[in-house]
mmCIF entry with sequence, helices, sheets and N, C-alpha, C, O atoms, coordinates in Angstrom:
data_MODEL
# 
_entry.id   MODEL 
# 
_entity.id                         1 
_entity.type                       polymer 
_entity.pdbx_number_of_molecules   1 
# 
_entity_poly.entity_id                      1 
_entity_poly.type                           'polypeptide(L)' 
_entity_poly.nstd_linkage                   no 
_entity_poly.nstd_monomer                   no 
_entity_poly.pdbx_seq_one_letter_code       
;(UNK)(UNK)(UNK)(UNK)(UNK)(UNK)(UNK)(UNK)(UNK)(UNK)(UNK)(UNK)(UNK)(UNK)(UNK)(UNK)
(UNK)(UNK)(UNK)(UNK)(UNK)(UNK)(UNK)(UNK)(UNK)(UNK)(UNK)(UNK)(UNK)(UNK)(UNK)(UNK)
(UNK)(UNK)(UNK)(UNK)(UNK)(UNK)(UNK)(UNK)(UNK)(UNK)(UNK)(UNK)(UNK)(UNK)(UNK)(UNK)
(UNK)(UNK)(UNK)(UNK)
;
_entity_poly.pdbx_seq_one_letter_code_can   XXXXXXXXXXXXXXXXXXXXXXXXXXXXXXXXXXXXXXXXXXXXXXXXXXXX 
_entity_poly.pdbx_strand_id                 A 
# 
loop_
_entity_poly_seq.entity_id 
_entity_poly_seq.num 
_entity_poly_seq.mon_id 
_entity_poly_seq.hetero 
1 1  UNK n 
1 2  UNK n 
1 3  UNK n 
1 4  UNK n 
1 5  UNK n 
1 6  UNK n 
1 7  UNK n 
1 8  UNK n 
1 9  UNK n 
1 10 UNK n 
1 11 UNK n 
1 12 UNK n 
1 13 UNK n 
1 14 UNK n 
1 15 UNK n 
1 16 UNK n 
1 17 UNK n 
1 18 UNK n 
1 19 UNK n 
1 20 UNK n 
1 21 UNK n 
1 22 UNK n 
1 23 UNK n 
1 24 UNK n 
1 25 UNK n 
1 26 UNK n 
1 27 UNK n 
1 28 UNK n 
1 29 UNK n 
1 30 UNK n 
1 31 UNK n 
1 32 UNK n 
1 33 UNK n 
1 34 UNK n 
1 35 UNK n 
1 36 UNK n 
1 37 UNK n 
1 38 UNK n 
1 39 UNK n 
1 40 UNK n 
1 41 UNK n 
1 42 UNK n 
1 43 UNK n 
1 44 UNK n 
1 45 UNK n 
1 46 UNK n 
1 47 UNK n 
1 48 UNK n 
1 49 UNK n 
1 50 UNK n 
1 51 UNK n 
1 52 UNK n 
# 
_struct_asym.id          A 
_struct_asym.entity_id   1 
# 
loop_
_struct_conf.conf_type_id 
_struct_conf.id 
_struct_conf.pdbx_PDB_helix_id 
_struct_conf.beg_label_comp_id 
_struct_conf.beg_label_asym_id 
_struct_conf.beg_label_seq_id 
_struct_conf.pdbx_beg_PDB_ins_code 
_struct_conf.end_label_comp_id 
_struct_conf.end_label_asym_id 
_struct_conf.end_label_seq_id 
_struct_conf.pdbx_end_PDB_ins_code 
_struct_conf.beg_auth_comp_id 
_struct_conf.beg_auth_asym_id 
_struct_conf.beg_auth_seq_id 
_struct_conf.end_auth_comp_id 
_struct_conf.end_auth_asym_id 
_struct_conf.end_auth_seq_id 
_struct_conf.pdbx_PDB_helix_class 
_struct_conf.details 
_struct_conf.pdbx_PDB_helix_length 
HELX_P HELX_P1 AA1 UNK A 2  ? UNK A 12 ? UNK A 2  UNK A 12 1 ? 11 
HELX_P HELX_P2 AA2 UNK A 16 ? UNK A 32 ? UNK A 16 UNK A 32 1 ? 17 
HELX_P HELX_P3 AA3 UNK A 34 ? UNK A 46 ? UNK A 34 UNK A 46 1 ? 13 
# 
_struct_conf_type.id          HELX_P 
_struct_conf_type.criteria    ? 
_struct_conf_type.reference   ? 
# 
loop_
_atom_site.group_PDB 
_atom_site.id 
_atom_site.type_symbol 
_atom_site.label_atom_id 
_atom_site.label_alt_id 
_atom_site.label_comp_id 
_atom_site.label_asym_id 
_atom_site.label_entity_id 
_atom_site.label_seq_id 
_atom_site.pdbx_PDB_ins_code 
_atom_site.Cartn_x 
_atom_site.Cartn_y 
_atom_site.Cartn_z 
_atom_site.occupancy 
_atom_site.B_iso_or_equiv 
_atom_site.pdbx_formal_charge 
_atom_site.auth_seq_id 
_atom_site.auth_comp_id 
_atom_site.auth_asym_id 
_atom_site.auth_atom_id 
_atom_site.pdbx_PDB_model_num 
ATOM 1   N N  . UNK A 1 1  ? 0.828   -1.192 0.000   1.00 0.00 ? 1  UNK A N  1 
ATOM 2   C CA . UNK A 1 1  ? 0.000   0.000  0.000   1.00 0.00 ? 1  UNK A CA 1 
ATOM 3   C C  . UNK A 1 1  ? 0.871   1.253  0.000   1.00 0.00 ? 1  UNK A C  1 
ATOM 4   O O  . UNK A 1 1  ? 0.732   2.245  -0.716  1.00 0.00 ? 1  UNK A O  1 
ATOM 5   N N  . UNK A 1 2  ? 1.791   1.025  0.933   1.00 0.00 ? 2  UNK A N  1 
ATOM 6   C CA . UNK A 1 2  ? 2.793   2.225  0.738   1.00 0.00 ? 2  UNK A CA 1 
ATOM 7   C C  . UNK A 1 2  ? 3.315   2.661  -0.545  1.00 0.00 ? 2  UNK A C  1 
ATOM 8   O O  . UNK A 1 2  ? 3.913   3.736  -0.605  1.00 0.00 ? 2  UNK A O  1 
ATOM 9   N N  . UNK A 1 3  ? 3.142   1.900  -1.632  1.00 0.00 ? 3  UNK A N  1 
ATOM 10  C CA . UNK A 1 3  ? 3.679   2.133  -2.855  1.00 0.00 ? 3  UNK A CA 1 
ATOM 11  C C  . UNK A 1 3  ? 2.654   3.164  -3.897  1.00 0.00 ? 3  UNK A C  1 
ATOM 12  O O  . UNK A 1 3  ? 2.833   4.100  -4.676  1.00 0.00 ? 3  UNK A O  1 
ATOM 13  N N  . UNK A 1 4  ? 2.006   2.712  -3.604  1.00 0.00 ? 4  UNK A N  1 
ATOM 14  C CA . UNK A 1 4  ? 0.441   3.168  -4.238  1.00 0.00 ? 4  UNK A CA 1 
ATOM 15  C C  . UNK A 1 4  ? 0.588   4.648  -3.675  1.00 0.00 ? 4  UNK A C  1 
ATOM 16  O O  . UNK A 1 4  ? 0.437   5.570  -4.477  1.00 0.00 ? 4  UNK A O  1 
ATOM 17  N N  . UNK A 1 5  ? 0.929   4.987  -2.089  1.00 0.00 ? 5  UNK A N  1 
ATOM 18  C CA . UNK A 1 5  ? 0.819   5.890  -1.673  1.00 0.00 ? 5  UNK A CA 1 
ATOM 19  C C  . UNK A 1 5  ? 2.049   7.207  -2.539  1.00 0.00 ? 5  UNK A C  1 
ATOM 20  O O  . UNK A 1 5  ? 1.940   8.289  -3.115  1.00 0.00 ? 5  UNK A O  1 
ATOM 21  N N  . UNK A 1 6  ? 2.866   6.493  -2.250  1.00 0.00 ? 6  UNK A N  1 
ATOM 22  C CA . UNK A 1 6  ? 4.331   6.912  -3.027  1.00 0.00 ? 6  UNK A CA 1 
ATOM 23  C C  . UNK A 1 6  ? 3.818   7.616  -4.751  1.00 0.00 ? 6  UNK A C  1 
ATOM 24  O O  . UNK A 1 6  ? 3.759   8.810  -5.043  1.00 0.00 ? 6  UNK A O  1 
ATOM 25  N N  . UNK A 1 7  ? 3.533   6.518  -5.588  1.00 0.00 ? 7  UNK A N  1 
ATOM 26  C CA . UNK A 1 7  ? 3.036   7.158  -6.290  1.00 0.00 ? 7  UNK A CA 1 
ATOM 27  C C  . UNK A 1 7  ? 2.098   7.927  -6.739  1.00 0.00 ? 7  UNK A C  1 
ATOM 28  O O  . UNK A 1 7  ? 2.305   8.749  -7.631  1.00 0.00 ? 7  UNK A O  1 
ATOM 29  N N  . UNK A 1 8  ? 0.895   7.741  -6.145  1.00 0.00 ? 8  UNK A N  1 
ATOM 30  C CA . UNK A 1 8  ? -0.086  9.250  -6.145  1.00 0.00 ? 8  UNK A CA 1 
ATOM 31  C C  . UNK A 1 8  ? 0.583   10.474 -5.523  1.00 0.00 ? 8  UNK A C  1 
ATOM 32  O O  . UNK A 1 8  ? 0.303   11.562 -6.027  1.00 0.00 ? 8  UNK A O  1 
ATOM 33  N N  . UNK A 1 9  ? 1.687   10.426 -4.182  1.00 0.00 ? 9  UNK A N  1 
ATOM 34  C CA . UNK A 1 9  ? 2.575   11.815 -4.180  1.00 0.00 ? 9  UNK A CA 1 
ATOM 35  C C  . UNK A 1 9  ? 2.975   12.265 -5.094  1.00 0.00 ? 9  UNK A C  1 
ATOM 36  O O  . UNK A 1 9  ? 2.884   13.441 -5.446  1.00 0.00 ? 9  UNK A O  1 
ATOM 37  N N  . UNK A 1 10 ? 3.669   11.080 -5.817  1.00 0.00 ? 10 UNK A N  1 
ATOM 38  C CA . UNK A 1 10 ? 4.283   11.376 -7.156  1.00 0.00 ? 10 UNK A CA 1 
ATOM 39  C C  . UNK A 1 10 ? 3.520   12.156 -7.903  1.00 0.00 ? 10 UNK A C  1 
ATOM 40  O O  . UNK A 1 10 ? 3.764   13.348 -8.088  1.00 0.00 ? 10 UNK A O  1 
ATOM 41  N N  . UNK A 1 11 ? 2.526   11.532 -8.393  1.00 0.00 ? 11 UNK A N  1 
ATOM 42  C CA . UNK A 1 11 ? 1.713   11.808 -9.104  1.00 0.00 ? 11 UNK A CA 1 
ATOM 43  C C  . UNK A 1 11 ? 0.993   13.495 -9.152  1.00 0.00 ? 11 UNK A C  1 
ATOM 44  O O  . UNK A 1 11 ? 0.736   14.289 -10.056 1.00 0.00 ? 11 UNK A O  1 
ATOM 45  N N  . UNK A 1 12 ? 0.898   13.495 -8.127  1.00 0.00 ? 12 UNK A N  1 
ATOM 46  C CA . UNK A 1 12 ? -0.056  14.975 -7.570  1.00 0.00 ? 12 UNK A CA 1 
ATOM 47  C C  . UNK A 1 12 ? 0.798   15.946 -7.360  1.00 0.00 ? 12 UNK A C  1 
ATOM 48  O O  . UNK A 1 12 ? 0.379   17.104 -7.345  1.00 0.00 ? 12 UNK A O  1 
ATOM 49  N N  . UNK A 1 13 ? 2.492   15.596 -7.108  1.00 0.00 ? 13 UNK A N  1 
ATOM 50  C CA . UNK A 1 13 ? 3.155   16.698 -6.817  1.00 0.00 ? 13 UNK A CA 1 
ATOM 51  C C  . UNK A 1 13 ? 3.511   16.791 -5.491  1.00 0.00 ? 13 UNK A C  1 
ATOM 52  O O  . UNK A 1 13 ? 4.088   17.855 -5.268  1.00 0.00 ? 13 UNK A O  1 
ATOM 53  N N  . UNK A 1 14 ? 3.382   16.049 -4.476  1.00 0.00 ? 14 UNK A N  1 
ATOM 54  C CA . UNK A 1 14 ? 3.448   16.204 -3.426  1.00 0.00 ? 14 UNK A CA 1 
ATOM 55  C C  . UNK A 1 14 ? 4.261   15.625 -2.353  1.00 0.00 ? 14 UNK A C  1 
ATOM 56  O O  . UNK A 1 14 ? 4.466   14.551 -2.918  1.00 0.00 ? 14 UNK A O  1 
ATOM 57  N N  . UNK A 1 15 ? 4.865   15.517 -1.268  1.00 0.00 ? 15 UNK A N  1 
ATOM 58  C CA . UNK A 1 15 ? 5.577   14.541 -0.846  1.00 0.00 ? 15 UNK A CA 1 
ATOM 59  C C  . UNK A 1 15 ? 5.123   14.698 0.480   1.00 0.00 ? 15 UNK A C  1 
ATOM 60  O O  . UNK A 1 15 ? 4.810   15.718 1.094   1.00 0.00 ? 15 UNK A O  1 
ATOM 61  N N  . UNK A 1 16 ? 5.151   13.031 0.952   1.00 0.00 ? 16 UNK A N  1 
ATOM 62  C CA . UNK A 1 16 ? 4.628   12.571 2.075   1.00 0.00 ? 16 UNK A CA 1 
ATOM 63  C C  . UNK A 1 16 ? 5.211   13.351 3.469   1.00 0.00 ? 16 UNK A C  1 
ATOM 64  O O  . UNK A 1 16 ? 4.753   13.292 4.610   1.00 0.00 ? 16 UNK A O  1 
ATOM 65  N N  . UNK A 1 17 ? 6.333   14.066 2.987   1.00 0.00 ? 17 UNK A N  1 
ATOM 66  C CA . UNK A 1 17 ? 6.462   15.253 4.324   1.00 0.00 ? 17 UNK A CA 1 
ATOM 67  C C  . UNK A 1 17 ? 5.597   16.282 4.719   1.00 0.00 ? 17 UNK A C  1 
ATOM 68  O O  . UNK A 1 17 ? 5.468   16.607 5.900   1.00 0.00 ? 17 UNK A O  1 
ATOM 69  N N  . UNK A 1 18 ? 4.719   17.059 3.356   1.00 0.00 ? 18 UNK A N  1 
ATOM 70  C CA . UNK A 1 18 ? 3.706   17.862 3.433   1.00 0.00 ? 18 UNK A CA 1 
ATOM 71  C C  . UNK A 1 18 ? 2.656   17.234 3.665   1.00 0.00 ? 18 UNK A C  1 
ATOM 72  O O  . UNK A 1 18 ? 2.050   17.777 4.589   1.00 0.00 ? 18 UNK A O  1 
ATOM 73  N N  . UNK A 1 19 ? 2.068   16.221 3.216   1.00 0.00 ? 19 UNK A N  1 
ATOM 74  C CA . UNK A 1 19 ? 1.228   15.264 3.789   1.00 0.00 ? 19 UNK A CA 1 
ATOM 75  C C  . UNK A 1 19 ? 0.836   15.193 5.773   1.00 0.00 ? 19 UNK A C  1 
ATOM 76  O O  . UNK A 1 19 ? -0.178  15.365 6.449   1.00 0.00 ? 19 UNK A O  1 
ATOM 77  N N  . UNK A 1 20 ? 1.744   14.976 5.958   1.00 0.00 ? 20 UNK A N  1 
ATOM 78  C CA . UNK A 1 20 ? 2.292   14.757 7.683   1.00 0.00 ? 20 UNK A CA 1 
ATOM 79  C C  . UNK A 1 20 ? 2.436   16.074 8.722   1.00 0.00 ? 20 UNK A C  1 
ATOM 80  O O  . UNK A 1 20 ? 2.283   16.057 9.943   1.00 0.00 ? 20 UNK A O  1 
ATOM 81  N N  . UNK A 1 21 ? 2.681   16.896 8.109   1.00 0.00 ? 21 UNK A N  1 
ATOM 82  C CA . UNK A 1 21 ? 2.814   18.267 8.312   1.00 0.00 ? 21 UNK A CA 1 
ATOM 83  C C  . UNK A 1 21 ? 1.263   19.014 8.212   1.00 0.00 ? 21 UNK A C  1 
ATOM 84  O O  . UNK A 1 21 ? 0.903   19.970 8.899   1.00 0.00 ? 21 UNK A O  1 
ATOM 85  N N  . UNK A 1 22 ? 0.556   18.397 7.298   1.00 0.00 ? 22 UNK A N  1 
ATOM 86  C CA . UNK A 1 22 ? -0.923  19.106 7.021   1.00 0.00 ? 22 UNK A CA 1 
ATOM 87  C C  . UNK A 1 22 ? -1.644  18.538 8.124   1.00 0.00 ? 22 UNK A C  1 
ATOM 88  O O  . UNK A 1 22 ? -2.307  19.140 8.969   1.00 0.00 ? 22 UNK A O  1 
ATOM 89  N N  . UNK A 1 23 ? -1.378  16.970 7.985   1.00 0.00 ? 23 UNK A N  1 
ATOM 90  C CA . UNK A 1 23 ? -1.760  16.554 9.124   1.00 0.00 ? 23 UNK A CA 1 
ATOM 91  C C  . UNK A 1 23 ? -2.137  16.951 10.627  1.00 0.00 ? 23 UNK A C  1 
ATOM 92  O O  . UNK A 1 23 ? -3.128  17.001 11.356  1.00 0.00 ? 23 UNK A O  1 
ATOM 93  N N  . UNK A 1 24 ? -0.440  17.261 10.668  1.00 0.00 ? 24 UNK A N  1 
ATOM 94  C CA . UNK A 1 24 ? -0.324  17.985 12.189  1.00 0.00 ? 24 UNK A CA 1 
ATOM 95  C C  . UNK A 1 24 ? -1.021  19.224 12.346  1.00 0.00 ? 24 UNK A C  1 
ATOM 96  O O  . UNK A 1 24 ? -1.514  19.550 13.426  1.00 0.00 ? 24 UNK A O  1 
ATOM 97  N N  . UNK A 1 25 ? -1.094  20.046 11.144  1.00 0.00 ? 25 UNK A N  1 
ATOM 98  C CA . UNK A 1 25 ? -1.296  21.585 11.192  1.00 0.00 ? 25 UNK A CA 1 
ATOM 99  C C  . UNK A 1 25 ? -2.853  21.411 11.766  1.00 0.00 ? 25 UNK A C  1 
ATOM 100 O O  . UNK A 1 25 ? -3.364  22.115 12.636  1.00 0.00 ? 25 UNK A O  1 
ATOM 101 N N  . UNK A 1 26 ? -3.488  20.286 11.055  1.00 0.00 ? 26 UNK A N  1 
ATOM 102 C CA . UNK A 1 26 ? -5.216  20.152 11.038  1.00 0.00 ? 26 UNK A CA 1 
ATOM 103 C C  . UNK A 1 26 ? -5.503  20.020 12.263  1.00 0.00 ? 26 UNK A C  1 
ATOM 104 O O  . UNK A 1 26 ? -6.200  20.887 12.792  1.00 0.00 ? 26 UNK A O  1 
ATOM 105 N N  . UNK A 1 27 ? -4.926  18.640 13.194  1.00 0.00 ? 27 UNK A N  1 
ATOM 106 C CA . UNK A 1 27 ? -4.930  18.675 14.233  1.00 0.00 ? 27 UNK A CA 1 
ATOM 107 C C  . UNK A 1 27 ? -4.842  19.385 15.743  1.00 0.00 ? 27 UNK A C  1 
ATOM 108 O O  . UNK A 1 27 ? -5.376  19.198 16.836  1.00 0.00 ? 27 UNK A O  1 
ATOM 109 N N  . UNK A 1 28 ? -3.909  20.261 15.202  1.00 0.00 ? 28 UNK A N  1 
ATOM 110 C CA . UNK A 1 28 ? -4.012  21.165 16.092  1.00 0.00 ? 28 UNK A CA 1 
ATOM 111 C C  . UNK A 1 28 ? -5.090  22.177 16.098  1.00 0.00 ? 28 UNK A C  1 
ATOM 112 O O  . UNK A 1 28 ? -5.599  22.702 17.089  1.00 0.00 ? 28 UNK A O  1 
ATOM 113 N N  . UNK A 1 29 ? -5.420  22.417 14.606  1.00 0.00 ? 29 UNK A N  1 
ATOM 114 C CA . UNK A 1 29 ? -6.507  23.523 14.369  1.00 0.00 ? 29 UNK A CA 1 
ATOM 115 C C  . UNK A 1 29 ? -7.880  23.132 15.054  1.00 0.00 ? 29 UNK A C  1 
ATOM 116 O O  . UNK A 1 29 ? -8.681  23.850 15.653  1.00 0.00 ? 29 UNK A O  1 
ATOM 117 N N  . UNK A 1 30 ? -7.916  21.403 14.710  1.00 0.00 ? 30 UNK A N  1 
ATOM 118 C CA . UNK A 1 30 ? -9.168  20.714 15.095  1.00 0.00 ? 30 UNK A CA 1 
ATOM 119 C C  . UNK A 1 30 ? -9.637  20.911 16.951  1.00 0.00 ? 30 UNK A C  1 
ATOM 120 O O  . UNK A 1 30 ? -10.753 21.083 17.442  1.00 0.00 ? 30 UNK A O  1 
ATOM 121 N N  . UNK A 1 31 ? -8.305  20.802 17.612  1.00 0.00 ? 31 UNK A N  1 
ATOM 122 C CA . UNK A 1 31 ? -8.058  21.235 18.769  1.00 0.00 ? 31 UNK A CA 1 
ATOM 123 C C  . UNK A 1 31 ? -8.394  22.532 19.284  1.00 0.00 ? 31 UNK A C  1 
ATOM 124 O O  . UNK A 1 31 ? -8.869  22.570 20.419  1.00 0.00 ? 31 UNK A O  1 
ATOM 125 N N  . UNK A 1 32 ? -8.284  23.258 18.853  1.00 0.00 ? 32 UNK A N  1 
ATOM 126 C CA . UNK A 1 32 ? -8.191  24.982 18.758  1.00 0.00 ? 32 UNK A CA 1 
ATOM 127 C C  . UNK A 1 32 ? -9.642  25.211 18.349  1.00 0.00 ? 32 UNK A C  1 
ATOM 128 O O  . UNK A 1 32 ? -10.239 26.075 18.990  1.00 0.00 ? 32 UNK A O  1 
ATOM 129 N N  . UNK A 1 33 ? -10.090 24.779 17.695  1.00 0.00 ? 33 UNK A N  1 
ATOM 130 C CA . UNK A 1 33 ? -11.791 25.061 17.564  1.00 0.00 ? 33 UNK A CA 1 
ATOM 131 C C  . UNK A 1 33 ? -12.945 24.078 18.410  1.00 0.00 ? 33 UNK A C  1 
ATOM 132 O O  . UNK A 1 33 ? -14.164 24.155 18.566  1.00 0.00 ? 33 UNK A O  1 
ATOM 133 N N  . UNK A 1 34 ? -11.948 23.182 18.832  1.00 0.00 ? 34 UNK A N  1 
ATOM 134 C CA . UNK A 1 34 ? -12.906 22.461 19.718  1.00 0.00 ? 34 UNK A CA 1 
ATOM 135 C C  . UNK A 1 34 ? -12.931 23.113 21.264  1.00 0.00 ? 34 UNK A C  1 
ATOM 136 O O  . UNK A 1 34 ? -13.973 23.284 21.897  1.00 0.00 ? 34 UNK A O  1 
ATOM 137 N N  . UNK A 1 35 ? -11.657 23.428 21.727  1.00 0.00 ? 35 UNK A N  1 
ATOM 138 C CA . UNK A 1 35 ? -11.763 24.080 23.012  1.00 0.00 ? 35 UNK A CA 1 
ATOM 139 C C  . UNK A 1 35 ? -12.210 25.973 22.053  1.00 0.00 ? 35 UNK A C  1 
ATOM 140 O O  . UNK A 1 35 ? -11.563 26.757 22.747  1.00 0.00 ? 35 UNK A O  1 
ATOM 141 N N  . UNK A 1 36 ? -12.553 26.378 21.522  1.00 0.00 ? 36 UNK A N  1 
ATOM 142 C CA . UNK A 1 36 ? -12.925 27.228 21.338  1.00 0.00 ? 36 UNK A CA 1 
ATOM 143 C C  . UNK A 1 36 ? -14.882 27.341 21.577  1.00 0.00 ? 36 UNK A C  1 
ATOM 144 O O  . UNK A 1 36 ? -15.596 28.139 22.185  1.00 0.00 ? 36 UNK A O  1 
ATOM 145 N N  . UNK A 1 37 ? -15.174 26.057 20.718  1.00 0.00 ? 37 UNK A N  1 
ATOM 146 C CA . UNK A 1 37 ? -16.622 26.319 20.645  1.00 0.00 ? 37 UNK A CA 1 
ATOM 147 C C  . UNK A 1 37 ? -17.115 25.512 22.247  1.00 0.00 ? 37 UNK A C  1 
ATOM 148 O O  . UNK A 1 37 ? -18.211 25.769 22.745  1.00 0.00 ? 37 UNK A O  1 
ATOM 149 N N  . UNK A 1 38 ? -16.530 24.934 22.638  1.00 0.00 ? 38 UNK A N  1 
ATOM 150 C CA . UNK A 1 38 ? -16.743 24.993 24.340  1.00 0.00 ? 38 UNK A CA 1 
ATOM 151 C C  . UNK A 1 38 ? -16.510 25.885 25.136  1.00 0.00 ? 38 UNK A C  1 
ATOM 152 O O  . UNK A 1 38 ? -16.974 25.903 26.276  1.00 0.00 ? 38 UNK A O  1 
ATOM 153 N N  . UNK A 1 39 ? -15.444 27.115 24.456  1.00 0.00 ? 39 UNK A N  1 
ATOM 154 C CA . UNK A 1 39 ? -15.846 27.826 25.679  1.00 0.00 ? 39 UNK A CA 1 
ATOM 155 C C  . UNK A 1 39 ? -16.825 29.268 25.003  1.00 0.00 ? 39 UNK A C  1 
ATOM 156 O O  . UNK A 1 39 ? -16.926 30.381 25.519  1.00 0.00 ? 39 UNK A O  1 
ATOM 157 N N  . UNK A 1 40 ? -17.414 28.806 23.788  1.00 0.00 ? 40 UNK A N  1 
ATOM 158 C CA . UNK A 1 40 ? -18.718 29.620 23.790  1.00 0.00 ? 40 UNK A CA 1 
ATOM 159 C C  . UNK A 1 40 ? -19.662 29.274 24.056  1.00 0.00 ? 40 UNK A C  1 
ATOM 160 O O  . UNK A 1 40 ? -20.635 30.028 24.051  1.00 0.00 ? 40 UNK A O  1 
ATOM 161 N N  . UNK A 1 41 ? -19.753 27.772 24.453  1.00 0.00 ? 41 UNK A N  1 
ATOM 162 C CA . UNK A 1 41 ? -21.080 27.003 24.935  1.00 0.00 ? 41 UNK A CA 1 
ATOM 163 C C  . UNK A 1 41 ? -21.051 27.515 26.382  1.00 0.00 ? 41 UNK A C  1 
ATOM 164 O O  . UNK A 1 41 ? -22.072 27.974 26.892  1.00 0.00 ? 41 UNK A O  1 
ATOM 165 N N  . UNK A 1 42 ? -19.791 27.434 27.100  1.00 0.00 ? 42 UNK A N  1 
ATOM 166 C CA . UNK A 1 42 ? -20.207 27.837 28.492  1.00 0.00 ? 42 UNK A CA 1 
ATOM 167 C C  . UNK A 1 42 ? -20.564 29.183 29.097  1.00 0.00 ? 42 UNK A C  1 
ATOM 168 O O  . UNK A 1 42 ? -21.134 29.362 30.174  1.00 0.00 ? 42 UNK A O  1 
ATOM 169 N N  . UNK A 1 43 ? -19.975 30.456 27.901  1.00 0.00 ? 43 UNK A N  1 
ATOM 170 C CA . UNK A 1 43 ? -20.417 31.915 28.026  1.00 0.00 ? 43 UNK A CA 1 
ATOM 171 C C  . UNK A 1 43 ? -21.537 31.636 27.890  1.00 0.00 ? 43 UNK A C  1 
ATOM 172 O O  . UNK A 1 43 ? -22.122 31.923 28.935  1.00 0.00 ? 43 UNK A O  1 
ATOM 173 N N  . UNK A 1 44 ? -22.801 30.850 26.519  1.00 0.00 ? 44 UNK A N  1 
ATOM 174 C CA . UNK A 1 44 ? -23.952 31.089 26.675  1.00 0.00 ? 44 UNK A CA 1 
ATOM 175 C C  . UNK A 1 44 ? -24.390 30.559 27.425  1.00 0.00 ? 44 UNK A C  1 
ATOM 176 O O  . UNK A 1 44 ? -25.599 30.777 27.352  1.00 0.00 ? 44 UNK A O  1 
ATOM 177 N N  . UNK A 1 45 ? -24.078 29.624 28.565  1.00 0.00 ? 45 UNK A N  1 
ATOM 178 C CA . UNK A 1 45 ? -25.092 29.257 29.490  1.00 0.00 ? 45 UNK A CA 1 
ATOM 179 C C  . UNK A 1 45 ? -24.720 30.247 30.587  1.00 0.00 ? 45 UNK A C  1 
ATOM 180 O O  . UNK A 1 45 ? -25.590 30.690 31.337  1.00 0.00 ? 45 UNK A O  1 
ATOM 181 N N  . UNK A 1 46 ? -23.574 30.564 30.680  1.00 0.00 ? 46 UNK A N  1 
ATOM 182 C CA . UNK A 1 46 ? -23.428 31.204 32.093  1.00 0.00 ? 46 UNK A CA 1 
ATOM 183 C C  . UNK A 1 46 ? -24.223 33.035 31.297  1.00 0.00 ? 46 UNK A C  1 
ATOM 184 O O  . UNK A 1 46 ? -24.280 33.928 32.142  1.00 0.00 ? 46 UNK A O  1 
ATOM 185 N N  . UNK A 1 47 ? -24.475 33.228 30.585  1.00 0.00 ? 47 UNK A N  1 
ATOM 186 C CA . UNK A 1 47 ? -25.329 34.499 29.763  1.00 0.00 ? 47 UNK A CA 1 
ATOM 187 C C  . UNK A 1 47 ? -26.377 34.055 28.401  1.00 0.00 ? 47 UNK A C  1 
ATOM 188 O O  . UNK A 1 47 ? -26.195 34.236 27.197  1.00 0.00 ? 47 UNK A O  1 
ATOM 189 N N  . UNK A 1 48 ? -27.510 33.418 29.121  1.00 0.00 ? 48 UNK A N  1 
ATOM 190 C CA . UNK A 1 48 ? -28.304 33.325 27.884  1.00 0.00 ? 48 UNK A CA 1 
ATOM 191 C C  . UNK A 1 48 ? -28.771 34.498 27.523  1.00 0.00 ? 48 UNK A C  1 
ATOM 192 O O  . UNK A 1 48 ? -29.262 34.431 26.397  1.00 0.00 ? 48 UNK A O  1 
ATOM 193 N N  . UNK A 1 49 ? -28.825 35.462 27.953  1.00 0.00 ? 49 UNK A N  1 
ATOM 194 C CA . UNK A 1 49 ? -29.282 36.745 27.205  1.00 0.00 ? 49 UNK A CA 1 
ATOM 195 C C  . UNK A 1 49 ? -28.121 37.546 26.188  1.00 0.00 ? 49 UNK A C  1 
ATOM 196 O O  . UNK A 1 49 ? -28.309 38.369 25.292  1.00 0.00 ? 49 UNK A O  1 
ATOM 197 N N  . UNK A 1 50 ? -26.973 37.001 26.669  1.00 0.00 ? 50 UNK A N  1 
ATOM 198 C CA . UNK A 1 50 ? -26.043 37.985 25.245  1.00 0.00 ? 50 UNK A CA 1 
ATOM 199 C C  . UNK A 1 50 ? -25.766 37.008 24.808  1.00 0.00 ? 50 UNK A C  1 
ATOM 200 O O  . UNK A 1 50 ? -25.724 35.905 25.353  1.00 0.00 ? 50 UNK A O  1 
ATOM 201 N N  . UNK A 1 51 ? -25.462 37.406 23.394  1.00 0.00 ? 51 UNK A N  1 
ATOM 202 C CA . UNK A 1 51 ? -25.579 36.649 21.964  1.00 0.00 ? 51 UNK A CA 1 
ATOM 203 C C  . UNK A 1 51 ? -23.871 36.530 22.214  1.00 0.00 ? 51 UNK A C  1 
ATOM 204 O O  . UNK A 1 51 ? -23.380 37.455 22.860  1.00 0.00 ? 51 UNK A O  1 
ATOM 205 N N  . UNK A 1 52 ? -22.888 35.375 21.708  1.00 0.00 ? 52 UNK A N  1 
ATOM 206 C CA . UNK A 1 52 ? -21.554 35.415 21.643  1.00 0.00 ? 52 UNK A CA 1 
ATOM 207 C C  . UNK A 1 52 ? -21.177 34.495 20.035  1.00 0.00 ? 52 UNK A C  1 
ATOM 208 O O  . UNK A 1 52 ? -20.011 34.348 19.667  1.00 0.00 ? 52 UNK A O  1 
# 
């Protein structure tokens, strides 16, 4: 399978370092918006009257 993988990098232009790297970048982002939209869930309960 790794080969297959190898060549669609090939193929597309890309190499499995940017691959791994996007990876990481996502992950962290995925992180970063998850403790983000929790802590707008807890402003609106601790303020259901203002909009956030």
């Amino acid at each position: 399978m790794d080969y297959s993988l190898n060549k669609l990098y090939t193929t597309i232009g890309i190499s499995k370092q940017a691959v791994s790297q996007y990876q990481k970048r996502q992950e962290v982002f995925d992180t970063s918006l998850l403790q983000l939209l929790t802590e707008a869930d807890e402003l609106r309960a601790e303020h259901p009257g203002c909009g956030v």
